[in-house]
PDB file of N, CA, C and O in Angstrom:
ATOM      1  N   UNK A   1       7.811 -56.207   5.169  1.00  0.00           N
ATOM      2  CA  UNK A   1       6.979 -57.169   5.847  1.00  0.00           C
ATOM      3  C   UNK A   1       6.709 -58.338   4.912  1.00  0.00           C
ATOM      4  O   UNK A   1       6.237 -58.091   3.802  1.00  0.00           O
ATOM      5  N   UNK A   2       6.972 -59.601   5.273  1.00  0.00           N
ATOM      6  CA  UNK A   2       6.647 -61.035   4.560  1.00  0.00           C
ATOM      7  C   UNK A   2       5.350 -61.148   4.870  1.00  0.00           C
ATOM      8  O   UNK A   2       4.758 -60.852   5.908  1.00  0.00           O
ATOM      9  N   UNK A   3       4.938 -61.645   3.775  1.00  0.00           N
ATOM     10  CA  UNK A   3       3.354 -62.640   3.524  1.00  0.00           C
ATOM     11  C   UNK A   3       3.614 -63.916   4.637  1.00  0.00           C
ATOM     12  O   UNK A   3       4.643 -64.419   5.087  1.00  0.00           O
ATOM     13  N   UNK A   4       2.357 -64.145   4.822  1.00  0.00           N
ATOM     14  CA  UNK A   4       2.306 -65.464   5.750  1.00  0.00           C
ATOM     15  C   UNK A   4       2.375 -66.401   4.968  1.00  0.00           C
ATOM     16  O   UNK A   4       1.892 -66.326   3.838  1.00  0.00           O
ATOM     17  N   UNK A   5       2.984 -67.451   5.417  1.00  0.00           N
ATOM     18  CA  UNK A   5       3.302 -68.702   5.030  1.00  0.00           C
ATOM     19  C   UNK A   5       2.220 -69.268   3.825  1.00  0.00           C
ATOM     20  O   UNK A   5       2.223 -69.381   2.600  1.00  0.00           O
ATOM     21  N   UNK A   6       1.500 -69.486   4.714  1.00  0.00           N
ATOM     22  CA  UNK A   6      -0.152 -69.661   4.440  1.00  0.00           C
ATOM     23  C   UNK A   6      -0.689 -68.927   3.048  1.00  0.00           C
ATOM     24  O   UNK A   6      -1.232 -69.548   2.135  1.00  0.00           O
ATOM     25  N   UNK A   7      -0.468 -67.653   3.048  1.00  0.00           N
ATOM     26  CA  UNK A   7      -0.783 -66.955   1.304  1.00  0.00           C
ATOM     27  C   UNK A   7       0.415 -67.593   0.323  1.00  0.00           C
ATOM     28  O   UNK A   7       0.173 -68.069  -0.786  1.00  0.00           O
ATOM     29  N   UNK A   8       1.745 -67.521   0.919  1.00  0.00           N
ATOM     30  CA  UNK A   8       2.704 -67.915   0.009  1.00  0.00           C
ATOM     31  C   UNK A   8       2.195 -69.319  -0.590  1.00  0.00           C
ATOM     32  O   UNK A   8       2.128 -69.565  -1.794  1.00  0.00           O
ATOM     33  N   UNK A   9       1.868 -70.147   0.392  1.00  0.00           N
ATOM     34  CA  UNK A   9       1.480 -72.120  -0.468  1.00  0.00           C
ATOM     35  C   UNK A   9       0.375 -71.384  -0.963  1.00  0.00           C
ATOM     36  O   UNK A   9       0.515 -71.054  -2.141  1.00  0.00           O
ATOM     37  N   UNK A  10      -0.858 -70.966  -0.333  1.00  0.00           N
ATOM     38  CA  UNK A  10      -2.038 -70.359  -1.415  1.00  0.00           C
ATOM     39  C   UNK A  10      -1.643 -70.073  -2.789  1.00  0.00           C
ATOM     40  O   UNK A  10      -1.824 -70.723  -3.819  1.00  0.00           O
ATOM     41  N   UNK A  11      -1.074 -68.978  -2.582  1.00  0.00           N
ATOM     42  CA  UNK A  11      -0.747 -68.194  -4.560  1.00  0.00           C
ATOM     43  C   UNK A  11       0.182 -69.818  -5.053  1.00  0.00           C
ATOM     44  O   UNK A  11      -0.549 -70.383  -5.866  1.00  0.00           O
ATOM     45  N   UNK A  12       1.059 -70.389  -4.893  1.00  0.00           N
ATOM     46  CA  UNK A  12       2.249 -71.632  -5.362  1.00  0.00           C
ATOM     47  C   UNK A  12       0.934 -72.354  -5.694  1.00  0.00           C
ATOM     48  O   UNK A  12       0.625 -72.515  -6.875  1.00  0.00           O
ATOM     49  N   UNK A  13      -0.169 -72.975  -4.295  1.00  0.00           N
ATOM     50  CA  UNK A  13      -1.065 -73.826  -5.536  1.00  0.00           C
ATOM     51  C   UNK A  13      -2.593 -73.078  -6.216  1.00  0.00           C
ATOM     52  O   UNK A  13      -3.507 -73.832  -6.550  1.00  0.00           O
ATOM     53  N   UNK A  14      -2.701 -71.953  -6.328  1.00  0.00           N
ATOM     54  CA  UNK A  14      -3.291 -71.684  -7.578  1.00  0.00           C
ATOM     55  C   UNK A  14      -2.776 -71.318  -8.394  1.00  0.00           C
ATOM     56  O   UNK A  14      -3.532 -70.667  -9.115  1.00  0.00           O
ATOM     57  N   UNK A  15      -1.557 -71.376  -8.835  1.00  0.00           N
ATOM     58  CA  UNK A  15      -0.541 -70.831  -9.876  1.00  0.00           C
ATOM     59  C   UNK A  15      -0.819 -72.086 -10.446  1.00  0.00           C
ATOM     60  O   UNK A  15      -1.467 -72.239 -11.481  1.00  0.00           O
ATOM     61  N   UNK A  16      -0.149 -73.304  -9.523  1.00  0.00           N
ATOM     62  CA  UNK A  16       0.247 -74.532 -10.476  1.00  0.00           C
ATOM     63  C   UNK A  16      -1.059 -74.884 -10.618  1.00  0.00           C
ATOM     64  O   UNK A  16      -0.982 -75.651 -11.578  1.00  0.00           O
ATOM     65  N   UNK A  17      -2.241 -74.840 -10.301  1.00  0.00           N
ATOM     66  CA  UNK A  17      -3.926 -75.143 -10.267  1.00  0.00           C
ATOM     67  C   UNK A  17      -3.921 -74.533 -12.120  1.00  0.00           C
ATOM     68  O   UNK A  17      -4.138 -75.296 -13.061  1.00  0.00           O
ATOM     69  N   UNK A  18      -3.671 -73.278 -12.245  1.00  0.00           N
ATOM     70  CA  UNK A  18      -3.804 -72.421 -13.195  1.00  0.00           C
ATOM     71  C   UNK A  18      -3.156 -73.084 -14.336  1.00  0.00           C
ATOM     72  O   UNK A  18      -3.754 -73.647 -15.252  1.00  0.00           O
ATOM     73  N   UNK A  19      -1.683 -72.953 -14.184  1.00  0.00           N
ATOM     74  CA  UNK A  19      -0.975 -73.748 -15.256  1.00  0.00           C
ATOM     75  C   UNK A  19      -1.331 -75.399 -15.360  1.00  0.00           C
ATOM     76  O   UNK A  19      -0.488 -76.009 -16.018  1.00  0.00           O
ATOM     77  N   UNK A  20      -2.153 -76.017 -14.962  1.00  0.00           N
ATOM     78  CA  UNK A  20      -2.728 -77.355 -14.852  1.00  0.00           C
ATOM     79  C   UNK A  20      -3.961 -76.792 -15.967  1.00  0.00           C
ATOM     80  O   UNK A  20      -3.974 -77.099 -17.159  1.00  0.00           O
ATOM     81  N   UNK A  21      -4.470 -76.348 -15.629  1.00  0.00           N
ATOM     82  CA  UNK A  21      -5.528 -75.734 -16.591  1.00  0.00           C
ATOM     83  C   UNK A  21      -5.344 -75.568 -17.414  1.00  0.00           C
ATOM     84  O   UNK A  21      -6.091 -76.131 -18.214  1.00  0.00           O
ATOM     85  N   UNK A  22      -4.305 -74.741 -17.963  1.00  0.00           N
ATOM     86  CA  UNK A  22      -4.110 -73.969 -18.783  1.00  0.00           C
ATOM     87  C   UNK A  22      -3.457 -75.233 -19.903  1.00  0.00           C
ATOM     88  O   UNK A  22      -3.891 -75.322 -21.052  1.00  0.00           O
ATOM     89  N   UNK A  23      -2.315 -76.206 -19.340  1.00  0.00           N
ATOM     90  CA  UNK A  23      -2.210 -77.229 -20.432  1.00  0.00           C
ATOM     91  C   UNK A  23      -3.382 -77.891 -20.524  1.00  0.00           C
ATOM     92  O   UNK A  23      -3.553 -77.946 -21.742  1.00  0.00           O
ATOM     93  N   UNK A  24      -4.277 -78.416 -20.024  1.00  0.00           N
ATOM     94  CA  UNK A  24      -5.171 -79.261 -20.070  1.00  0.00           C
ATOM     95  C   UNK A  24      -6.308 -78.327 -21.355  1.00  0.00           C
ATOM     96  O   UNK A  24      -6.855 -78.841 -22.332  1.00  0.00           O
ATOM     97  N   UNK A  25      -6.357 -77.298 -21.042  1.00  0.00           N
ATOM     98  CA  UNK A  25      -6.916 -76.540 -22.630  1.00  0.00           C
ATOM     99  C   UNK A  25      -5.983 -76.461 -23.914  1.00  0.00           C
ATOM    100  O   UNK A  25      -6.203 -76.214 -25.100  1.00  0.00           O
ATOM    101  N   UNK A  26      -5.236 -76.669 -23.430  1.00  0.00           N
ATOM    102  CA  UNK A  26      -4.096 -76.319 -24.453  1.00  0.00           C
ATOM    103  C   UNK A  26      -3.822 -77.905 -25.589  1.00  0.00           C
ATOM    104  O   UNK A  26      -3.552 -77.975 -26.788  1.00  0.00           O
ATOM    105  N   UNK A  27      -4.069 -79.105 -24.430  1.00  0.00           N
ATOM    106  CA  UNK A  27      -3.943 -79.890 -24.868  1.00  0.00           C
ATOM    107  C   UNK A  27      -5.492 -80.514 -26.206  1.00  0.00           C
ATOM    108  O   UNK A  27      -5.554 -81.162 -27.251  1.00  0.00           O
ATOM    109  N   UNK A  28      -6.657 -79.642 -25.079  1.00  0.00           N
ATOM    110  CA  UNK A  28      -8.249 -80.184 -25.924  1.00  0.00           C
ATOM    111  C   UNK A  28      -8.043 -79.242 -27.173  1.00  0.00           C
ATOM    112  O   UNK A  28      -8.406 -79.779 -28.220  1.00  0.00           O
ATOM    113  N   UNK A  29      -7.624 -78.168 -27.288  1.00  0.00           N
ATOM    114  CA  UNK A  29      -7.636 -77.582 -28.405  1.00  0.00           C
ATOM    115  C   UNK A  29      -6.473 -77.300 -29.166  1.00  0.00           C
ATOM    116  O   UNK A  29      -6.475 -76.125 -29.533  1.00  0.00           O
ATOM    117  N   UNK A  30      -5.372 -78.014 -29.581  1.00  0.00           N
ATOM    118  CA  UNK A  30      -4.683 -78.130 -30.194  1.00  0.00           C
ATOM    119  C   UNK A  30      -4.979 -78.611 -31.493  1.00  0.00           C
ATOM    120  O   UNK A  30      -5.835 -79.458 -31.746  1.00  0.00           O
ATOM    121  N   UNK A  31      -4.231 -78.031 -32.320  1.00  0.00           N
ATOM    122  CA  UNK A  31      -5.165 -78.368 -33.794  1.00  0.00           C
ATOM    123  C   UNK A  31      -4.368 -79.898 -34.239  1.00  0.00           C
ATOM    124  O   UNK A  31      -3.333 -79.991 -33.578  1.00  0.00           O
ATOM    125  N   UNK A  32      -4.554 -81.045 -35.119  1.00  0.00           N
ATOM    126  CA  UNK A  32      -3.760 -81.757 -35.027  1.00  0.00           C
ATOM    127  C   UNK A  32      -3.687 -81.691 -36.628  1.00  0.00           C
ATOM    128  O   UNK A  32      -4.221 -80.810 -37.302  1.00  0.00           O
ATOM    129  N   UNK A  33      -2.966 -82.728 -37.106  1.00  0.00           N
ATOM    130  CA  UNK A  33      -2.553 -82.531 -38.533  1.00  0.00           C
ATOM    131  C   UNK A  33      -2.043 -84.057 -38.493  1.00  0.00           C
ATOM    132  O   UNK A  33      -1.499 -84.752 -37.636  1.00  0.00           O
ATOM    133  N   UNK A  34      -2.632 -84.330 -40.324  1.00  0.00           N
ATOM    134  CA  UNK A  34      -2.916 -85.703 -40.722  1.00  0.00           C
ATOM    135  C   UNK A  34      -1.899 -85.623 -42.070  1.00  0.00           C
ATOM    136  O   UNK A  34      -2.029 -84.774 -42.952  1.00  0.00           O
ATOM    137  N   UNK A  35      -0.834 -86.703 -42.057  1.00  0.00           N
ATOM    138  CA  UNK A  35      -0.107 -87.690 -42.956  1.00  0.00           C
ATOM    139  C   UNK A  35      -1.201 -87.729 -43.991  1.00  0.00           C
ATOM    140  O   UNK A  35      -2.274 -88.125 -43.536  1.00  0.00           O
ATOM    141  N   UNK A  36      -1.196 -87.432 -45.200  1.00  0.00           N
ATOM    142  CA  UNK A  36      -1.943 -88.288 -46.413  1.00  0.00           C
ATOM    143  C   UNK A  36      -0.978 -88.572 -47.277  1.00  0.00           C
ATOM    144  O   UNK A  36       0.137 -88.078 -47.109  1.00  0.00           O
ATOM    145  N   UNK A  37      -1.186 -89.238 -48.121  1.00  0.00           N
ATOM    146  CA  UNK A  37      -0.816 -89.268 -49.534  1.00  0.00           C
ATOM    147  C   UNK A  37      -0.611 -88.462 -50.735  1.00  0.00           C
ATOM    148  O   UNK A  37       0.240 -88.499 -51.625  1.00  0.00           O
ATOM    149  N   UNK A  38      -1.620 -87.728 -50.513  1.00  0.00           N
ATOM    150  CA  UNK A  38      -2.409 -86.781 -51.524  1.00  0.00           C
ATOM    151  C   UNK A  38      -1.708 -85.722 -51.733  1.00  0.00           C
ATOM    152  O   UNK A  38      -1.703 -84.954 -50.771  1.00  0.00           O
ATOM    153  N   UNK A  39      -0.892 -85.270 -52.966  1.00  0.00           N
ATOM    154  CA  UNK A  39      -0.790 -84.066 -53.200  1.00  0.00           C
ATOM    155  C   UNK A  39      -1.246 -83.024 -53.720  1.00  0.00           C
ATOM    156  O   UNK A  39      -0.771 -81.920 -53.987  1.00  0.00           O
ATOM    157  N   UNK A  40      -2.471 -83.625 -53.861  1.00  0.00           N
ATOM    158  CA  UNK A  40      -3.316 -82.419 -54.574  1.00  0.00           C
ATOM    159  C   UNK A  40      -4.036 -81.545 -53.485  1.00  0.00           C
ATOM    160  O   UNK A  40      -4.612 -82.116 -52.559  1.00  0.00           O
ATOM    161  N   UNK A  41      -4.016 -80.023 -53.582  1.00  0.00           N
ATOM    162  CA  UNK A  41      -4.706 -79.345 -52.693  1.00  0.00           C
ATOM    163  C   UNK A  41      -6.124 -79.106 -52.890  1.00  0.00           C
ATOM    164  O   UNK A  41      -6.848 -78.499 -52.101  1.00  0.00           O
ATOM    165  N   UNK A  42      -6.523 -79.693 -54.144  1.00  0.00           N
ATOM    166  CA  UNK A  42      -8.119 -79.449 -54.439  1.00  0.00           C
ATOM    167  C   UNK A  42      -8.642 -80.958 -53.560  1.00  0.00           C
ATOM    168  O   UNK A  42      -9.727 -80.991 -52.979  1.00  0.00           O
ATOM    169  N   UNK A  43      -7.914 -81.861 -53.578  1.00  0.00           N
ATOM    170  CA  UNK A  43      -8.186 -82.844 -52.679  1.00  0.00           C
ATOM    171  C   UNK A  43      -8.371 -83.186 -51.289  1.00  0.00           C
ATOM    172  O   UNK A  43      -9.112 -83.875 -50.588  1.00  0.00           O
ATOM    173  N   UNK A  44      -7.802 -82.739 -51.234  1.00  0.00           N
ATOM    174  CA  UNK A  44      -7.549 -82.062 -49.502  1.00  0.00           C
ATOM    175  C   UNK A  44      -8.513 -81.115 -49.414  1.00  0.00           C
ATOM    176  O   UNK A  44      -9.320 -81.099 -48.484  1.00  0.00           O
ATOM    177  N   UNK A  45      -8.509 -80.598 -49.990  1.00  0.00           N
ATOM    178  CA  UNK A  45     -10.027 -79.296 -49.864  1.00  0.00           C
ATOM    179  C   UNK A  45     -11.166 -80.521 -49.462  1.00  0.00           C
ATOM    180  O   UNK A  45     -11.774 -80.627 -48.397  1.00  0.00           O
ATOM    181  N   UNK A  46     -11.210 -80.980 -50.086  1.00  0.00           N
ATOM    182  CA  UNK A  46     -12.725 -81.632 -50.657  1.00  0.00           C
ATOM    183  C   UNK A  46     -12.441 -82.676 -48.961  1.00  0.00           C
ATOM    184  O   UNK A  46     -13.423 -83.390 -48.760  1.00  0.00           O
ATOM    185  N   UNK A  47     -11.880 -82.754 -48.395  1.00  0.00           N
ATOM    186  CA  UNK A  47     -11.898 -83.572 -47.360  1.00  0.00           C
ATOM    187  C   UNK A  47     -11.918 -83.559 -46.268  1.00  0.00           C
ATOM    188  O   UNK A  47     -12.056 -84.510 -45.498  1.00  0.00           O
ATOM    189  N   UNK A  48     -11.673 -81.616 -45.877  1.00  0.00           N
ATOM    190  CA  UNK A  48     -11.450 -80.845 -45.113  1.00  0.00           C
ATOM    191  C   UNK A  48     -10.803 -80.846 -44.500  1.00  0.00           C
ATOM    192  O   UNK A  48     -11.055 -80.764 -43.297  1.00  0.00           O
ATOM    193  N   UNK A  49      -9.372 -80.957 -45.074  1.00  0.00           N
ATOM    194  CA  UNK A  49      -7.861 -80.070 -44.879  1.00  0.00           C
ATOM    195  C   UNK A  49      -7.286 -79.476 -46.159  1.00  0.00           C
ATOM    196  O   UNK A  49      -7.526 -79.682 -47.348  1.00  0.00           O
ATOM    197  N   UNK A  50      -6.395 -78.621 -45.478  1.00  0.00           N
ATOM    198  CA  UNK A  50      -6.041 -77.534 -45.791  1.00  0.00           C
ATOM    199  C   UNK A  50      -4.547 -78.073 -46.151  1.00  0.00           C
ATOM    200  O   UNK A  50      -4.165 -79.151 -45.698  1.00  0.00           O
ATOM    201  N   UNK A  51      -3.595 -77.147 -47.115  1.00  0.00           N
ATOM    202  CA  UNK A  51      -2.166 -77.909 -47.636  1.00  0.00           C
ATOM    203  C   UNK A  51      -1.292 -78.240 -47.228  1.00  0.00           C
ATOM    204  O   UNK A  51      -0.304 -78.599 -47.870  1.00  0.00           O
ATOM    205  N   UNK A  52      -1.443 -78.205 -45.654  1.00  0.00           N
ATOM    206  CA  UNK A  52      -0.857 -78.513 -45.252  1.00  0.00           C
ATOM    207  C   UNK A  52      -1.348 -80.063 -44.036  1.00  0.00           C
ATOM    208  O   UNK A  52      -0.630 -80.594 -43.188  1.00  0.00           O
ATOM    209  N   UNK A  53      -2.397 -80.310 -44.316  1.00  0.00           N
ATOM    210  CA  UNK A  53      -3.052 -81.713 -43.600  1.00  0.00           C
ATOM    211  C   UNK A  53      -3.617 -81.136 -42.253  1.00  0.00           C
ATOM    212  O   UNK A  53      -3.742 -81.946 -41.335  1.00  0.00           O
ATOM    213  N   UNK A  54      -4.009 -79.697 -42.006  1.00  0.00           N
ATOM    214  CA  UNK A  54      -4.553 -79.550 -40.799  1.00  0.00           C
ATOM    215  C   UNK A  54      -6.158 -79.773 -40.892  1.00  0.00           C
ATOM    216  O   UNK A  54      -6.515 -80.463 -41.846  1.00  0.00           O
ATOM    217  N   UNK A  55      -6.965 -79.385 -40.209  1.00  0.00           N
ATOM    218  CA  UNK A  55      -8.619 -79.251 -40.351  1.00  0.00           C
ATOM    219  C   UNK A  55      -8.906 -77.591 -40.571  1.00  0.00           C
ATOM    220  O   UNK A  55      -8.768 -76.573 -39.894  1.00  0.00           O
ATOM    221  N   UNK A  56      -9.329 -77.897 -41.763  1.00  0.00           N
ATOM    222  CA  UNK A  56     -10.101 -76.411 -42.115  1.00  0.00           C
ATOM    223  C   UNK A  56     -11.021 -75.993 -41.340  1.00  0.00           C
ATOM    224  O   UNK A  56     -11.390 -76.985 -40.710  1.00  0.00           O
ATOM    225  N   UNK A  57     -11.759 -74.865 -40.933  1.00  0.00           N
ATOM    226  CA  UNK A  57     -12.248 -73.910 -40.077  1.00  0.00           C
ATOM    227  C   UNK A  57     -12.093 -73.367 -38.934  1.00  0.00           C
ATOM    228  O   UNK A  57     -11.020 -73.008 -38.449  1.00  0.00           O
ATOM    229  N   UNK A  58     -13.056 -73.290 -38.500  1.00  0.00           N
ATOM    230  CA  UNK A  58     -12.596 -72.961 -36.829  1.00  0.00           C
ATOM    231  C   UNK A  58     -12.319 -74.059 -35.904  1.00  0.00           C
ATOM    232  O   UNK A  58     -12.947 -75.097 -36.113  1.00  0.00           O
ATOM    233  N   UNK A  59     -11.401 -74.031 -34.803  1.00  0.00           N
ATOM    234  CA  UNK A  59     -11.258 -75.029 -34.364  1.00  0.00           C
ATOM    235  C   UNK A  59     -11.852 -75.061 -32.987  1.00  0.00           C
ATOM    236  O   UNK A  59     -11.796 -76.122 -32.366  1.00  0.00           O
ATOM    237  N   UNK A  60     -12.492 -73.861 -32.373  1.00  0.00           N
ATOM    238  CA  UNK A  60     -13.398 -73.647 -31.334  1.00  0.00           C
ATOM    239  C   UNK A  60     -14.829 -73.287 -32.145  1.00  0.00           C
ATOM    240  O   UNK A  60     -14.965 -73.370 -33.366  1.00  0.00           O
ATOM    241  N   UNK A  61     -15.865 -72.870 -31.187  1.00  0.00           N
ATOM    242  CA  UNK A  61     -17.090 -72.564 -31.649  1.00  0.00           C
ATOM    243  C   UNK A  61     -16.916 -71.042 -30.762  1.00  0.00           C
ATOM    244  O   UNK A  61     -15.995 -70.839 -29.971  1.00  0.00           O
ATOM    245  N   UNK A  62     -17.971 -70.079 -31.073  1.00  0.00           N
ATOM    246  CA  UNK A  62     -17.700 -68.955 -30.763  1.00  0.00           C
ATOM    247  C   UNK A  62     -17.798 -68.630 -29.295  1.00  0.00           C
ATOM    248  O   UNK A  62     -17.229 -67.886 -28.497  1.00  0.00           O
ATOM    249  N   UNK A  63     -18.979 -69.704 -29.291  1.00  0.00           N
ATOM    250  CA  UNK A  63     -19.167 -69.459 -27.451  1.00  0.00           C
ATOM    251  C   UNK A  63     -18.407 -70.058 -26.647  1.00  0.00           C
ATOM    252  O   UNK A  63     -18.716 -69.926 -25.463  1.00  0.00           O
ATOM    253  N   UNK A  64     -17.018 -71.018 -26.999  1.00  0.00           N
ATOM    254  CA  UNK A  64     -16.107 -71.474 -26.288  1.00  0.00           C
ATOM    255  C   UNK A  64     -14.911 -70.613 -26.373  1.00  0.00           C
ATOM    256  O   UNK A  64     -14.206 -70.623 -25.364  1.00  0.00           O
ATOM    257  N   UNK A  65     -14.518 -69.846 -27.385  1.00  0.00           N
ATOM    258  CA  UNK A  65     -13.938 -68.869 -27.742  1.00  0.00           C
ATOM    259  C   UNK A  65     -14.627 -67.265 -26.616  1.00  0.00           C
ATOM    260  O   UNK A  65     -13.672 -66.571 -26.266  1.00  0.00           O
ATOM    261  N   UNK A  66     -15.418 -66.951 -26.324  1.00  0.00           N
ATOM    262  CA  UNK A  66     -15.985 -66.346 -25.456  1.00  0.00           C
ATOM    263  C   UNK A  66     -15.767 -66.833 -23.991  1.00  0.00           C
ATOM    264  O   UNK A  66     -15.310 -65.898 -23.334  1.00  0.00           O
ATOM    265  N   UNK A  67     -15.898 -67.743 -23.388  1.00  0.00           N
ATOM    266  CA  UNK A  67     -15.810 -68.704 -22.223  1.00  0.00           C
ATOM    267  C   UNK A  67     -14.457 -68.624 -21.829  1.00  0.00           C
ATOM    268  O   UNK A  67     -14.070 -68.559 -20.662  1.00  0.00           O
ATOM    269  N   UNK A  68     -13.455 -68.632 -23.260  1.00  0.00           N
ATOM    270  CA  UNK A  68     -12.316 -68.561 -22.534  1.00  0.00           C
ATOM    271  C   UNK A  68     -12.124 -67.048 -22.684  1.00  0.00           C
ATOM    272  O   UNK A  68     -11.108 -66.874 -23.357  1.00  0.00           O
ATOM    273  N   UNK A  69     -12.547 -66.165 -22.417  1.00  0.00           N
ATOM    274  CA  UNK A  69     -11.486 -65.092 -23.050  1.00  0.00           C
ATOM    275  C   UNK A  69     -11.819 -64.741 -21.747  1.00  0.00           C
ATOM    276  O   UNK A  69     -10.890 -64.455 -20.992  1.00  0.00           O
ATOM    277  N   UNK A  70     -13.327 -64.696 -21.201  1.00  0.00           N
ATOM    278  CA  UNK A  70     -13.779 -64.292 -19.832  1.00  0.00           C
ATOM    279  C   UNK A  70     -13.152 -64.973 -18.873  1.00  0.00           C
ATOM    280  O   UNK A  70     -12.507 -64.406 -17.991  1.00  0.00           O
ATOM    281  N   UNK A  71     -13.251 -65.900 -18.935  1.00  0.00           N
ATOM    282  CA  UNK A  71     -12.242 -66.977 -17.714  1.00  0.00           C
ATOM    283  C   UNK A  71     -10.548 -66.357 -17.757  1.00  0.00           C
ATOM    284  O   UNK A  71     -10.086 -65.853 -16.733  1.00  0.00           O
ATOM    285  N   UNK A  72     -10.001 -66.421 -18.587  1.00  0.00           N
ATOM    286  CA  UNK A  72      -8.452 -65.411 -18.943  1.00  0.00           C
ATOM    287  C   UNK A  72      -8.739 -63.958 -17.883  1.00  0.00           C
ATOM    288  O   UNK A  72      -8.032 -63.509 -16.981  1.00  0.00           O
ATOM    289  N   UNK A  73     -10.109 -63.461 -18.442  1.00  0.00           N
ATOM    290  CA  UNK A  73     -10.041 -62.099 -17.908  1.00  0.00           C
ATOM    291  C   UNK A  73     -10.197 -61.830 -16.264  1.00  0.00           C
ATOM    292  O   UNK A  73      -9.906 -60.822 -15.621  1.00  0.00           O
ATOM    293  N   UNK A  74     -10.726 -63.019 -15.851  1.00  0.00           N
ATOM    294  CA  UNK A  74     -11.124 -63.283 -14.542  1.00  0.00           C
ATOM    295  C   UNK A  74      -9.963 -63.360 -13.625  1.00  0.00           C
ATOM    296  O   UNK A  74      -9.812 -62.822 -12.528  1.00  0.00           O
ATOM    297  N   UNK A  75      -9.125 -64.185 -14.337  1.00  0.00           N
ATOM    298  CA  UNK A  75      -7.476 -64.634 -13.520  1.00  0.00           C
ATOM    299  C   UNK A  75      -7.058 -63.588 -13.880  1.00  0.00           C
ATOM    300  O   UNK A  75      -7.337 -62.813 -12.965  1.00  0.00           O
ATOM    301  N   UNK A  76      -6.495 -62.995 -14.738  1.00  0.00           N
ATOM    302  CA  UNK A  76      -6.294 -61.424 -14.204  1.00  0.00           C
ATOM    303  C   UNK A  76      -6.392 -60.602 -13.609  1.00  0.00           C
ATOM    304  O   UNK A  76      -5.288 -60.100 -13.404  1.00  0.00           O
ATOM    305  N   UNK A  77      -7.549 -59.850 -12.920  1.00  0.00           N
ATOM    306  CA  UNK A  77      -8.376 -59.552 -11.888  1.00  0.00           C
ATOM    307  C   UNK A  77      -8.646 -60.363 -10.767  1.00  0.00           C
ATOM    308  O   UNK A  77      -8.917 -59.896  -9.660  1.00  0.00           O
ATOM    309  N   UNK A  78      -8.575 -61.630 -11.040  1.00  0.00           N
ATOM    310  CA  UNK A  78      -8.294 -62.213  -9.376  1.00  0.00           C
ATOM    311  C   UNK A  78      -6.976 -62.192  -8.848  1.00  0.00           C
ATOM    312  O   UNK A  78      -6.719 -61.981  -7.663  1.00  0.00           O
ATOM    313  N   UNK A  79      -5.678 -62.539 -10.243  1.00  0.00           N
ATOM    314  CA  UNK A  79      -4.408 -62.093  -9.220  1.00  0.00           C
ATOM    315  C   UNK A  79      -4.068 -60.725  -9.063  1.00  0.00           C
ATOM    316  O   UNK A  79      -3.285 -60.592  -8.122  1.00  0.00           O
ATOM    317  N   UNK A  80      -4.307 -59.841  -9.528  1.00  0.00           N
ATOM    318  CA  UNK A  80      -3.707 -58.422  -9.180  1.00  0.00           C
ATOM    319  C   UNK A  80      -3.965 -58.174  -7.232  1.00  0.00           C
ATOM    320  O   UNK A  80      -4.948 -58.499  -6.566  1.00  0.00           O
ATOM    321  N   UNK A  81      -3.011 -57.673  -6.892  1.00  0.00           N
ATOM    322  CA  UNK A  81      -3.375 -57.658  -5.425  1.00  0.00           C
ATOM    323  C   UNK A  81      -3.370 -55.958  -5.321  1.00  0.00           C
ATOM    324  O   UNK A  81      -2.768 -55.017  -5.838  1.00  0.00           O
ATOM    325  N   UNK A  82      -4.349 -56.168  -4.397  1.00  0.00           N
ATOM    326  CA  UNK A  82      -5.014 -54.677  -4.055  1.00  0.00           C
ATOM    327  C   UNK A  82      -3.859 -54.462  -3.035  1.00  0.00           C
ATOM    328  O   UNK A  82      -3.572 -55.143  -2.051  1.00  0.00           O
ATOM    329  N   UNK A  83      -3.219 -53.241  -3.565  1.00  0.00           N
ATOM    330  CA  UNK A  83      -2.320 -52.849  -2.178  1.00  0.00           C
ATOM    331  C   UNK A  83      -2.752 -51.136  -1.931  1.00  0.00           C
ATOM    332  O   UNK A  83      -2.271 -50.508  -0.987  1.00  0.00           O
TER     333      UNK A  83
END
């Protein structure tokens, strides 16, 4: 037995809804990394990057790191289909 039309475009646009999301986080939290001059790594310390020109620490805060893990866990449990 086929799904109705109607669920098939449903699941197609919350998939692409999802993967819209999913770059659009992907894009705010991407770590970026900076060109210097500097080869010293005690220098870069002191400026907050790391030896390779990224930003030292965390690059979320914990409660956005939480926010997403629940939201992840949610789309999981919303697509599984109860059969």
């Amino acid at each position: 037995m086929r799904h109705s039309i109607y669920i098939q475009l449903a699941t197609l646009l919350i998939k692409a809804d999802l993967k819209r999301e999913q770059n659009a986080w992907l894009r705010k939290v991407r770590r970026s990394q900076y060109e210097l001059p500097f080869h010293s790594e005690h220098l870069l310390r002191d400026i907050g990057l790391d030896s390779t020109g990224r930003p030292l620490g965390e690059s979320l805060s914990v409660t956005n790191k939480a926010e997403r893990r629940v939201t992840l866990m949610r789309r999981i449990f919303r697509t599984r289909l109860s059969t």
